[in-house]
C-alpha positions in Angstrom: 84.0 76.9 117.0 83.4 80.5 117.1 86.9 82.1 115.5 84.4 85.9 115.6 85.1 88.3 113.0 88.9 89.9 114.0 91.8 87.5 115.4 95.5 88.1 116.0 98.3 87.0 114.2 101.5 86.9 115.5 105.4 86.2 115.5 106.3 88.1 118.5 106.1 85.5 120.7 109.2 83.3 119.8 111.3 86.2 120.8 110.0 86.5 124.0 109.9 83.5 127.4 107.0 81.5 127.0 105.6 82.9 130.4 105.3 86.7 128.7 103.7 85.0 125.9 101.2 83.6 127.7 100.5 86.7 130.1 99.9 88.3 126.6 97.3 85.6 125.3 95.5 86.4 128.3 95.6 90.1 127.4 94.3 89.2 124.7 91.7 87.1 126.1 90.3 89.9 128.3 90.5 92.6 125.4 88.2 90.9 123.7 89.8 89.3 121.1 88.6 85.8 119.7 91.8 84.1 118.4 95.2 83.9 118.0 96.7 82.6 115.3 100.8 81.2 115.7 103.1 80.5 113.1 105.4 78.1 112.2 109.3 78.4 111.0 112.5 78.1 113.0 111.0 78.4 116.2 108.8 77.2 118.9 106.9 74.6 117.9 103.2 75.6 117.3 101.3 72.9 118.5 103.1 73.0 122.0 103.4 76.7 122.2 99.2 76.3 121.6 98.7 74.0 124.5 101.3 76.2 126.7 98.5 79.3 125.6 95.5 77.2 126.0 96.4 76.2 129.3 96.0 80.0 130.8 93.1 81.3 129.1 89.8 80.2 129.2 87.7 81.6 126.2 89.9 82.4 123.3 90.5 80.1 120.2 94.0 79.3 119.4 94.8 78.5 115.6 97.8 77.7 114.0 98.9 79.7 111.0 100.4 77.5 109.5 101.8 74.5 110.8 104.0 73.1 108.5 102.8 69.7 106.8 106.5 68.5 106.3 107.4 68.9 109.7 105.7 66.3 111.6 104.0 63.1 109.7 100.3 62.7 109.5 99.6 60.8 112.3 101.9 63.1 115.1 99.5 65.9 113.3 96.4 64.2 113.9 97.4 62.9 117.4 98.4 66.5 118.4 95.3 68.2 116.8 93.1 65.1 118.9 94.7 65.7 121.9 94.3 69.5 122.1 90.2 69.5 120.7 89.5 67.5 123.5 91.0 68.7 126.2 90.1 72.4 125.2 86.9 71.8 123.2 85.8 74.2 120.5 89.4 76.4 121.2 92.2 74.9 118.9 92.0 75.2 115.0 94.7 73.0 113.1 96.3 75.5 110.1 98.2 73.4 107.7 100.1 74.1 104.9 103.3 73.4 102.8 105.8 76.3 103.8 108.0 76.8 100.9 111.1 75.0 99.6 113.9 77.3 101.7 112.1 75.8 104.8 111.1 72.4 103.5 113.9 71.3 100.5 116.7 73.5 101.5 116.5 73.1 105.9 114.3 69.7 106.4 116.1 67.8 103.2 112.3 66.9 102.5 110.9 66.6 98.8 109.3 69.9 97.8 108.1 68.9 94.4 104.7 67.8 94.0 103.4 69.7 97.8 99.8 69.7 96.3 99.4 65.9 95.4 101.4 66.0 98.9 99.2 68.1 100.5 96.0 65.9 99.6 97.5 62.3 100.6 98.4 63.9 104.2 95.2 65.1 104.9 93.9 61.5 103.9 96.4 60.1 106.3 95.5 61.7 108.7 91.7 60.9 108.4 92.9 57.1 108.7 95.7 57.9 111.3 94.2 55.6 114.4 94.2 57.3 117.6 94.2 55.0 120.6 93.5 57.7 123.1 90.4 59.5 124.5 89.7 61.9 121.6 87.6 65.0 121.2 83.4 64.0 120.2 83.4 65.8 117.4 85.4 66.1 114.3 88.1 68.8 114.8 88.8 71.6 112.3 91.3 72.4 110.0 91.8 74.9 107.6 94.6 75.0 104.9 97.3 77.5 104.1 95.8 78.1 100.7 97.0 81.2 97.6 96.1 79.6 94.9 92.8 78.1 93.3 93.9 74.2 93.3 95.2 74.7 97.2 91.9 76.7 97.6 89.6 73.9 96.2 91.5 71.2 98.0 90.7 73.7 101.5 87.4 73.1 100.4 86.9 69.6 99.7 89.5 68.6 102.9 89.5 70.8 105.0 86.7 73.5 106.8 88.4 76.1 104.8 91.2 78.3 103.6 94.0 81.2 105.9 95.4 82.5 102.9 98.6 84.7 103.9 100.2 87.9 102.3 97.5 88.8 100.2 94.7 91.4 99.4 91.1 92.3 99.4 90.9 90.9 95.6 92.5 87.9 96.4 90.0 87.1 99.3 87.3 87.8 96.8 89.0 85.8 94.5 88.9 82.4 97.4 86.0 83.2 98.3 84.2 82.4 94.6 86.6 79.3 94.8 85.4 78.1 98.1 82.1 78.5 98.1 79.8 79.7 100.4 80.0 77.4 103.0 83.8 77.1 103.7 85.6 79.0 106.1 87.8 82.0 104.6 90.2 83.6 107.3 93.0 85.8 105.9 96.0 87.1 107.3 96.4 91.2 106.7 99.4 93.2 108.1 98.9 96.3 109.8 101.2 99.1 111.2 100.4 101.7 112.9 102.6 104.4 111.5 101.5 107.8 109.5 105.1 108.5 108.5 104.9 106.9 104.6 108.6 106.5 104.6 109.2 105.0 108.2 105.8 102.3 107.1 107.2 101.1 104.2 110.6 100.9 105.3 109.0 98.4 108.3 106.8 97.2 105.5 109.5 95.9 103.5 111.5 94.2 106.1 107.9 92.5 106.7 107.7 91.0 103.5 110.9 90.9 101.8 111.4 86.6 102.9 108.0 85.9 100.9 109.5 88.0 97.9 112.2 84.8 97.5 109.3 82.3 97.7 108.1 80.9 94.3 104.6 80.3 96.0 104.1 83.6 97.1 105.2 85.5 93.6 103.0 83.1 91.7 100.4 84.5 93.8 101.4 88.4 93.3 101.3 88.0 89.9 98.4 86.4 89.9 97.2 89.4 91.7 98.8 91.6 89.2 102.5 92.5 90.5 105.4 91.5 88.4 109.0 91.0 88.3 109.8 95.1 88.8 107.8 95.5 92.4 110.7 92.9 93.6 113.5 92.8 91.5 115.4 93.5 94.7 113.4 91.5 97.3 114.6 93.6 100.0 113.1 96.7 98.3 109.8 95.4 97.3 108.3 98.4 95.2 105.8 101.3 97.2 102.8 99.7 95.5 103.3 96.1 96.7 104.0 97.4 99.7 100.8 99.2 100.4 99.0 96.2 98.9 100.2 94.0 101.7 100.5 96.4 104.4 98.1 98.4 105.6 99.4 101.5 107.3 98.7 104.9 108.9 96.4 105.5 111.7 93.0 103.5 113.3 91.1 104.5 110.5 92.8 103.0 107.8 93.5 99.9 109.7 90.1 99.3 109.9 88.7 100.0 106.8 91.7 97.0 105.3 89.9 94.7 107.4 86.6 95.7 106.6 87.6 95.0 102.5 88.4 91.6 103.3 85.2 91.0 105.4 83.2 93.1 102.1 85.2 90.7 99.8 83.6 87.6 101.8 86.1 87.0 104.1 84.6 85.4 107.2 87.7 86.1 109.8 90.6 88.7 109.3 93.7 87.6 111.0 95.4 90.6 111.9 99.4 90.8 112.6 100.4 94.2 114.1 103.8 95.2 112.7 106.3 97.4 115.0 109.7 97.1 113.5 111.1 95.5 116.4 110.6 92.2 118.6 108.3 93.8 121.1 105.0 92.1 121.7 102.7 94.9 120.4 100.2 95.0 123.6 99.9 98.7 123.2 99.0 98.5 119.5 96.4 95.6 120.5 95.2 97.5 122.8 94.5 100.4 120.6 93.3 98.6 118.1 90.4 96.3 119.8 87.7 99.2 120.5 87.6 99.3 116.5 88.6 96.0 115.1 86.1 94.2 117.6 
């Protein structure tokens, strides 16, 4: 699988018919970009909204960042990520990971405390999960929805590697000692292409102020040296945790966030254009391809 150096992460989509959606994956296709990475929340679900991409593009890999391990059991996962490696070999990558308890505990009713040890006897289920179908002829990925270093070391020994979200250069030199050399490291980094400081931050904030409730998220900023102060109101995450997760201003600086991740042994920078509104952001892909790829 050949995920290349820059991908595209996005929400957009679930605000949009699925028919724009996929005229925009095959934007993306023929801009050059290499992946697409979909999330998972309240909204479409991410393994059908990758097979509805899939199906009109020809080149581009299609990743999930993440699917959500307490939404489907381990053999629906493996069946899914089976059916979709065969029938588009090489072009669909399998991001799990354990979401956080507003999404698991508090919506699904599901038992949110023990989603490491969870974590590891899923992905062992679905190695046994029998599959009674014409299957893919190789192993398919998978990658993990990994912050901190058990989660990391578990992408490593089950999985081809870590998409850690909402984080930094420092962190993604941090995995990558954690992982090794051989493991996969793809990060998510938010970008907005916006010079105004006060109009980025604002859009910035809005970005990130539903992580700033999550309990895995702050244990990774303060592992990463934030504190209690850059959040005390989540909605009005402090200017310094701000510019930490979202990398703002022109082409320029764009760029040179992604290049730190790839410098801090990132292998693949998922990239999710911010706009401040539930626009796809073709224009800001477009602008951004001549440099990112």
């Amino acid at each position: 699988m050949e995920l290349g150096r820059v991908g595209i992460w996005t929400t957009a989509f679930d605000r949009h018919p699925s028919r724009e959606a996929q005229a925009a994956a095959h934007e993306l296709e023929e801009l050059g970009y290499p992946a697409i990475w979909l999330n998972e929340a309240i909204g479409r679900d991410p393994l059908v909204m990758a097979a509805l991409l899939l199906a009109v593009t020809s080149r581009i890999t299609v990743a999930t960042g993440i699917a959500n391990i307490y939404a489907r059991d381990a053999m629906t996962a493996a069946a899914a990520q089976k059916t979709l490696a065969e029938a588009y070999p090489d072009r669909f990558l399998l991001g799990l990971g354990v979401s956080s308890p507003a999404l698991v505990a508090k919506l699904r009713g599901h038992d949110y405390s023990r989603p490491l040890s969870y974590m590891r006897s899923y992905l062992d289920a679905m190695d046994r999960a029998p599959f009674n179908a014409v299957g893919p002829t190789k192993p398919p990925a998978r990658v993990l929805g990994a912050l901190g270093p058990k989660m990391l070391k578990l992408a490593a020994s089950h999985a081809n590697g870590a998409h850690p979200y909402l984080t930094t250069p420092e962190h993604t030199h941090m995995s990558r000692e954690i992982l090794g050399s051989e493991a996969w490291l793809a990060p998510e980094q938010k970008v907005l292409l916006e010079t105004d400081p006060s109009v980025a931050r604002a859009i910035g904030r809005s970005a990130i102020s539903y992580y700033l409730r999550a309990p895995g998220y702050l244990a990774n900023l303060r592992r990463l040296g934030f504190d209690d102060d850059d959040w005390a109101d989540p909605t009005a995450a402090s200017d310094r945790l701000v510019d930490a997760m979202v990398a703002w201003g022109g082409v320029d600086e764009i760029v040179n966030r992604v290049r730190e991740h790839h410098d801090a042994g990132a292998d693949h920078v998922a990239v999710q254009v911010l706009r401040g509104d539930q626009e796809i952001p073709l224009a800001e892909w477009r602008e951004l391809a001549p440099a990112l790829l």
